[in-house]
C-alpha positions as CSV (number, residue, x, y, z in Angstrom):
1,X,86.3,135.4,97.8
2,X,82.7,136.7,97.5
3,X,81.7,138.9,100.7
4,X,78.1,139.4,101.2
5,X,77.0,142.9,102.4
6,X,74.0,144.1,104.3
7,X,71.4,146.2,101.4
8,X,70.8,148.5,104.0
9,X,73.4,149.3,106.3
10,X,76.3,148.1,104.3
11,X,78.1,146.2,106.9
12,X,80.0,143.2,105.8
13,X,77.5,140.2,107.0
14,X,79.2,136.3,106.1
15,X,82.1,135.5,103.1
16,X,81.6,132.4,100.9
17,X,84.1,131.2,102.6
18,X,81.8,130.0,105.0
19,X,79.4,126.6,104.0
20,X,76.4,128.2,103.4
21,X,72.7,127.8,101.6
22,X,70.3,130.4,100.4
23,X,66.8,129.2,102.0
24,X,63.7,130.5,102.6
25,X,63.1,131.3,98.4
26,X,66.6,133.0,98.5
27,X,65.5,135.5,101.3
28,X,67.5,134.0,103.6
29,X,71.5,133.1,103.5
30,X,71.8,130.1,106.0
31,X,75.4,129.6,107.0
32,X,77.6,127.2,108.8
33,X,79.0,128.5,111.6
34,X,81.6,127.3,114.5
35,X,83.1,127.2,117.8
36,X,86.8,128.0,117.3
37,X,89.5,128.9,119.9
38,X,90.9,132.4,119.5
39,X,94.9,133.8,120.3
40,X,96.3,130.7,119.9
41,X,99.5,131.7,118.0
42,X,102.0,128.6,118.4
43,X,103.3,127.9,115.1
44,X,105.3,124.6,114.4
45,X,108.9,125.0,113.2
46,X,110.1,121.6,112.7
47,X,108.6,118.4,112.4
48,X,108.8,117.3,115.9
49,X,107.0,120.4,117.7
50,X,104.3,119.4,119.5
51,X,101.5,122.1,119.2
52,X,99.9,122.3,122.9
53,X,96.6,123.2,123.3
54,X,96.1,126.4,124.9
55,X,92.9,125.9,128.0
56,X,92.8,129.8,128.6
57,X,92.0,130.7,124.9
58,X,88.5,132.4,124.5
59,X,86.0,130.1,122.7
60,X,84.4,132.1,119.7
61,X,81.9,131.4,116.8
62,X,84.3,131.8,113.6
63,X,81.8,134.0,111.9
64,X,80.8,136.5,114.8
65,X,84.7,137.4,115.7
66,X,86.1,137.4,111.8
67,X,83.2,139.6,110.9
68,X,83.0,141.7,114.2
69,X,79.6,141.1,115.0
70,X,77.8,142.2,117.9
71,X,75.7,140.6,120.3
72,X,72.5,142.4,120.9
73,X,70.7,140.6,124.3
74,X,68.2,142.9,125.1
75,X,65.9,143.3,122.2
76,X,61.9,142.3,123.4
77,X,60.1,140.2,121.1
78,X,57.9,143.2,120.3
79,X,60.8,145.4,119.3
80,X,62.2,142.9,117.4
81,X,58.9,142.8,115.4
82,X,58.8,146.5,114.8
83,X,62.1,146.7,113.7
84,X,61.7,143.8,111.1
85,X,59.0,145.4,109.4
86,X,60.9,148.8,109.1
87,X,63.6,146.3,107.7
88,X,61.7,144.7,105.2
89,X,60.3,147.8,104.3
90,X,63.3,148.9,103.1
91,X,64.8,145.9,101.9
92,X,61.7,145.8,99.1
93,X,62.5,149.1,98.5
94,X,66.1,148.9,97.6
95,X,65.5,145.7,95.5
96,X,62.8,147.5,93.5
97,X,65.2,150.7,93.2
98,X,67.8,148.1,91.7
99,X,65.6,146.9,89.1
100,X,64.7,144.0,91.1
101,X,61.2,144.3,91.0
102,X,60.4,140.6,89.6
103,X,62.6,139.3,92.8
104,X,60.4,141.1,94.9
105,X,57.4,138.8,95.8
106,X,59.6,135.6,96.3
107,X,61.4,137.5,98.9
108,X,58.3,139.0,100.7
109,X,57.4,135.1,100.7
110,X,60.9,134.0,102.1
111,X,61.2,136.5,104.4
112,X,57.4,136.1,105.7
113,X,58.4,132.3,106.5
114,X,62.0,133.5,107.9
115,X,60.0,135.7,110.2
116,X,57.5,133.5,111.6
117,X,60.2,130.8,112.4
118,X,62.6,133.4,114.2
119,X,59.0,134.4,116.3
120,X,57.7,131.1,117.1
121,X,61.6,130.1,118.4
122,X,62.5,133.8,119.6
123,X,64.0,132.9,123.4
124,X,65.9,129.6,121.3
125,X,67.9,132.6,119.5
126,X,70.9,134.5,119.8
127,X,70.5,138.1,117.6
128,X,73.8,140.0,116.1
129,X,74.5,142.5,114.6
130,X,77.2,144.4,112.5
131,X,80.0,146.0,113.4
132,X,78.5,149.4,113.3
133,X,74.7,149.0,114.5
134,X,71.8,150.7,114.3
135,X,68.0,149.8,113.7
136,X,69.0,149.8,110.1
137,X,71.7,147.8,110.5
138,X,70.8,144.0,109.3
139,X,70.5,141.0,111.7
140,X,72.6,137.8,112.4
141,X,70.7,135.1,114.1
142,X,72.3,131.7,115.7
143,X,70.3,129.1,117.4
């Protein structure tokens, strides 16, 4: 299993376990996500156990609870946009300290398109981040 980790903050972002597309000129991992009920532990012993649904279980997206993620609801439009260009900053930076320097233009491209998309839909969004976050800390988004 191949785990994909933030460049800058490290955090552990989306497995390949998960469906998932690079998009966006391979800025942007786009991944299937779902709606999964959690603390259901019933476990069939013998062929005739009927598995009942339990109604109290908490309804979770698969990818937010395995990797820990954490809602962030009160980020302005405007903060988001300063934050993102800190981000990509650094992002550019680590690439071209990597030796990626060729990859560098197609992601600035990607990431420029990612960008404007997340902007024009901004209130369709839901923003998360990783486990330990900070303004450093990469993004999630779901809409």
């Amino acid at each position: 299993m191949r785990v994909f980790i933030d460049l800058i903050s490290g955090d552990e972002m989306v497995s390949d376990s998960y469906p998932h597309t690079f998009i966006m000129n391979d800025a942007i991992l786009e991944v299937k996500a779902r709606y999964v009920k959690k603390g259901n532990t019933q476990v069939m012993i013998a062929s005739d156990d009927i598995i009942e649904e339990d109604v109290n279980a908490e309804t979770v997206v698969d990818i937010v609870d395995s990797f820990g993620f954490n809602e962030i609801k009160d980020l302005p439009k405007k903060d988001f946009m300063a934050y993102i260009k800190g981000f990509l900053a650094a992002v550019t930076a680590k690439l071209e300290a990597k030796g990626k320097a060729d990859r560098v233009p197609e992601f600035k491209k990607g990431a420029t398109e990612a960008v404007k998309l997340i902007v024009a839909r901004y209130d369709e969004f839901q923003i998360y981040a990783g486990k330990d976050y900070n303004m450093e800390a990469g993004f999630a988004f779901s809409y």
